[in-house]
C-alpha positions as CSV (number, residue, x, y, z in Angstrom):
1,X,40.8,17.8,6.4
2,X,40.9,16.5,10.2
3,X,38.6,14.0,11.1
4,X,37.2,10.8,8.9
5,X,34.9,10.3,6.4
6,X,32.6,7.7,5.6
7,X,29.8,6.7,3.6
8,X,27.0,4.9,4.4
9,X,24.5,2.5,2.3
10,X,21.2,3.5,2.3
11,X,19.7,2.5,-0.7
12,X,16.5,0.8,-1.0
13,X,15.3,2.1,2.6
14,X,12.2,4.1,2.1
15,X,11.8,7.4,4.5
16,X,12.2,7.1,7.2
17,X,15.2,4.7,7.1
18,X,17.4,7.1,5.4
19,X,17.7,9.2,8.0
20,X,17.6,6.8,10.8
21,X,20.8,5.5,9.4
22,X,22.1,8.4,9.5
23,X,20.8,9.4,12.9
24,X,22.6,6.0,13.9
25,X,26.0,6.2,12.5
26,X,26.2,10.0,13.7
27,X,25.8,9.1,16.7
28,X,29.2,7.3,16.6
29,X,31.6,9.5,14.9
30,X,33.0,13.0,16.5
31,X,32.6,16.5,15.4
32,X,33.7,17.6,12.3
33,X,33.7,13.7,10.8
34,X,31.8,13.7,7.2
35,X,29.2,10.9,6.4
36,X,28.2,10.6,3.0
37,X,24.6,8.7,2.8
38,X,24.0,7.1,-0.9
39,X,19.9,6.6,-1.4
40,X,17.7,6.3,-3.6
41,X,14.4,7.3,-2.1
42,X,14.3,11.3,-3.7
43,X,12.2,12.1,-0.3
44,X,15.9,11.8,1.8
45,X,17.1,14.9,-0.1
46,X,14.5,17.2,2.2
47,X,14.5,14.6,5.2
48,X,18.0,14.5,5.9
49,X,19.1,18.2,5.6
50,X,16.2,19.2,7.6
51,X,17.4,16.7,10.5
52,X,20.3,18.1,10.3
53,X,19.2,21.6,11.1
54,X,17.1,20.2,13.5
55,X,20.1,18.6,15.5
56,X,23.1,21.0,14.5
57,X,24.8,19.3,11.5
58,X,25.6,20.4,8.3
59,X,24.8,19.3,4.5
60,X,27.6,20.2,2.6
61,X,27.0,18.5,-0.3
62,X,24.4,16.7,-2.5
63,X,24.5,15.0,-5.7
64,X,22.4,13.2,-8.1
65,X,23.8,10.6,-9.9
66,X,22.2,7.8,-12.0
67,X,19.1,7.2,-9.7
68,X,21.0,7.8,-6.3
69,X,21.1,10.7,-4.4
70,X,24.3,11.4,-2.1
71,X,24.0,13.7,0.7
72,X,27.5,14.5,2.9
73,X,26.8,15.5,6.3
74,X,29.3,17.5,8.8
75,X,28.8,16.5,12.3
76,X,28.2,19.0,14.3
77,X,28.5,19.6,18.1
78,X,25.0,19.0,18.5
């Protein structure tokens, strides 16, 4: 895989901090870089993937584990 990945803590934040976070750290890393986001507000499981059609990035994965929900982003070119 080319490019990084990372994770970023988001638990605890209620919307819409999730995907501010996100928004944020997005904003620093390159296309094609994976960001996982660990929360554990349920809502970020809709808000996040539709920001990310919204602004041309990709959800390639979620997970629900023990009362956190894991979403991995691909950045896109948008």
């Amino acid at each position: 895989m080319n490019g990084r990945y990372e994770t970023i803590d988001c638990q605890r934040l209620l919307c819409p901090m999730p995907v501010i976070r996100v928004q944020d750290r997005v904003e620093q890393l390159h296309a094609g870089d994976l960001l996982t986001a660990i929360c554990t507000d349920p809502g970020a499981l809709q808000d996040i993937p539709a920001w990310c059609r919204i602004n041309g990035h990709e959800v390639v994965e979620t997970e629900t584990r023990d009362g956190e929900y894991l979403i991995t982003v691909r950045v896109g070119t948008g």
